[in-house]
N, C-alpha and C positions, 0 to 999 in steps of 0.2 A: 504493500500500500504506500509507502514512504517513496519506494521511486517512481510512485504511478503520480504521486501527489507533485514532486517535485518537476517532473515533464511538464506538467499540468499548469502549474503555477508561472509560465510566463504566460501561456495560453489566455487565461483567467485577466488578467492584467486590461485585457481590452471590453473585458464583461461589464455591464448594467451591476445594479445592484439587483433588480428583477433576477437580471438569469442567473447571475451567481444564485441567489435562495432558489431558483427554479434545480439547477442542478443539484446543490444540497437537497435539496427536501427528493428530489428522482433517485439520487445515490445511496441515500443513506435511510429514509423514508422516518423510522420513529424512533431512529438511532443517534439523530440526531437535533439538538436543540438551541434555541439562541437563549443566552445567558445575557441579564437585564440589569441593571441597576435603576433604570428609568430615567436618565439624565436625556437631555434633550435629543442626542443621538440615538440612545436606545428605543427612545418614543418613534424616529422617524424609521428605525429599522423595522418597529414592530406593526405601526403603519404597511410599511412595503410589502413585511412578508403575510397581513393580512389579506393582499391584494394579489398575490401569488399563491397561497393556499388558504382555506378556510379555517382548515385546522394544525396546527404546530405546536409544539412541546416550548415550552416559556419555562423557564427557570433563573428563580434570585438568590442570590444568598442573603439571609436574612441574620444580622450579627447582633438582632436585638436592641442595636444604639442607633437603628435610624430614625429621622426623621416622622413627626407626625403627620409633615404634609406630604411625606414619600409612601406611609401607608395609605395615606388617604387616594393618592395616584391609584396605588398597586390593585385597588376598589375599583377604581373607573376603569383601569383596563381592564378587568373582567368581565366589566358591564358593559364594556362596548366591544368587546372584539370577542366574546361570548365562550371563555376558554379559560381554565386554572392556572391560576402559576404555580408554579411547585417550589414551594419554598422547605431552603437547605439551609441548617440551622448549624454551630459551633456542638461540637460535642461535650463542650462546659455551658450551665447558664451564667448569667454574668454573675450571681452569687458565689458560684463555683468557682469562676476563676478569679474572684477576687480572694476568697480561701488557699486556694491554691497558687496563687503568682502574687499577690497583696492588691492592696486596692491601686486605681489611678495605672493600671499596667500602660495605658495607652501616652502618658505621661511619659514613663520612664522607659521606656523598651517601648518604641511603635513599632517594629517589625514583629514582634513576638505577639504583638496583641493582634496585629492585621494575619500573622502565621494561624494563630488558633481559630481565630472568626471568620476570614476568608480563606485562605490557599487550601487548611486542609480538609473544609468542607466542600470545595470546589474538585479537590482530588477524590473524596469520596464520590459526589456527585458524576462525573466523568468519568470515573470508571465505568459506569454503566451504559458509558457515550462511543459512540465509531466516531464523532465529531460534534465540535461546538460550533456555535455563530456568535460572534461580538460584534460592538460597536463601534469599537475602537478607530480610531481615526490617526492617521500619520503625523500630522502637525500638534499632536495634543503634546507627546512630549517626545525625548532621545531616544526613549528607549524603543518605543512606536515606531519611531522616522522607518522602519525598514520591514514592519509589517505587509505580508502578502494579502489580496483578496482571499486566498486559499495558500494552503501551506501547512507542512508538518509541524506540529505542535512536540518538540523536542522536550520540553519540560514535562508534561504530561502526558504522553507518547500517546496521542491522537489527531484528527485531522483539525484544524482547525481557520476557520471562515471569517473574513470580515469585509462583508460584500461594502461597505464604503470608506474602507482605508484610503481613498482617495479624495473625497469629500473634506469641502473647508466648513467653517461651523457656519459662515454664510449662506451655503447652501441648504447643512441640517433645517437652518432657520426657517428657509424660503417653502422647503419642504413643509414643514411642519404648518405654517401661514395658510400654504396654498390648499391645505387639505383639513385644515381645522384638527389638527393632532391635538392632544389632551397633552398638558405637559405641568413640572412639577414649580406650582406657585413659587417657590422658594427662587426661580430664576427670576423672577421680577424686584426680586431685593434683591440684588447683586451676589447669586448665587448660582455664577456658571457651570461650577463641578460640585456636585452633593455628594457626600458619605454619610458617614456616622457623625452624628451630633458631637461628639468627645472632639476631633480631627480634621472640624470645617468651618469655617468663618466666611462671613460675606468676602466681597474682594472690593482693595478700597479703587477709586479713579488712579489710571494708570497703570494697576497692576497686571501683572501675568493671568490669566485666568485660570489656571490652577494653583494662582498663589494661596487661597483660602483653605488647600489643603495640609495636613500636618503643616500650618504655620510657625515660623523661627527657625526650621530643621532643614537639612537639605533635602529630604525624602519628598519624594514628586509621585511614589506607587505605593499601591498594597502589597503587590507582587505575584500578582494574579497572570500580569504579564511583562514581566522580564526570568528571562534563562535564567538559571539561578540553582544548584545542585538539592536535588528533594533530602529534605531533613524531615526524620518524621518527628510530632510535638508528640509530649509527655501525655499518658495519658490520665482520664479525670481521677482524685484520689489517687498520682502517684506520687 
């Protein structure tokens, strides 16, 4: 699959965002799913691939510290696009691993807190996958800039998709405008990248648009995607 994927991947380069989902979804059929966080990109993805298949496999990970206007979203796409998301939880609740790592982990270790809440429920999740779809976009940050439409997913050894890695946020925008996409209030107060409540602040005039995340640190990911050698986390009560 790895060097069917890799032939493929210059091919892929001159695709739609349409046909890339069109492909994923003929390839891989229930094997494969687009992973959300509901950020403005995610909205126009999930738009598209509403318009290419009726029905699709949606999944978030849900780290427990998001946002109430992001549950409140994860409502409306249900009720509009008439499909479950399948929400992928930490294998600590946050009582848990305030017990087990101390309180404030996200403070003091933010790779260890985004490892336990995202990466390794994302790896549980994918396992069960032949491939993902993201949103991810080339210009968001470095580690992106070299993101394929399609392409092996070397970290989590599966295929994985991002029918608008070439997409400026200009365009997400225009998308989302032209077609009355639902998207997360919190971008109207100056809230171009959302996460977790603990890890996000508005952005002030000026700034980088991801600067509102893990503020004062140099950390730009959670590490959902950047290559990175899998370490597995400690488990609950050890």
């Amino acid at each position: 699959m790895k060097e069917q994927i890799e032939e493929l991947q210059i091919v892929a380069e001159a695709w739609k965002p349409e046909r890339v989902l069109e492909w994923a979804f003929e390839k891989f059929g229930d094997t494969v799913a687009i992973s959300s966080a509901f950020g403005a990109e995610g909205m126009a993805l999930i738009d598209i691939a509403s318009r290419v298949r009726k029905h699709f496999r949606l999944f978030t990970l849900d780290t427990e510290f998001l946002f109430p206007e992001t549950y409140n979203l994860m409502d409306r796409v249900e009720e509009r696009y008439g499909i479950t998301i399948e929400k992928v939880y930490p294998l600590n609740s946050p009582e848990e691993q305030e017990r087990i790592y101390g309180a404030a982990l996200w403070e003091r270790q933010a790779d260890q807190c985004c490892n336990l809440r995202k990466v390794e429920p994302l790896r549980r999740k994918l396992s069960e996958l032949s491939a993902w779809i993201t949103s991810i976009r080339r210009d968001q940050t470095s580690s992106r800039a070299g993101a394929g439409k399609v392409q092996w997913d070397e970290k989590f050894g599966l295929v994985k998709i991002n029918p608008i890695a070439d997409w400026s946020s200009k365009q997400v925008w225009q998308y989302i405008r032209q077609h009355d996409v639902p998207y997360n209030v919190l971008h109207e107060r100056s809230y171009p990248s959302i996460g977790c409540t603990h890890c996000t602040r508005a952005v002030l005039p000026g700034e980088d648009p991801r600067a509102g995340r893990w503020s004062g640190s140099s950390k730009t990911e959670c590490g959902l995607h950047i290559i990175q050698p899998v370490t597995n986390p400690p488990e609950a009560g050890a």
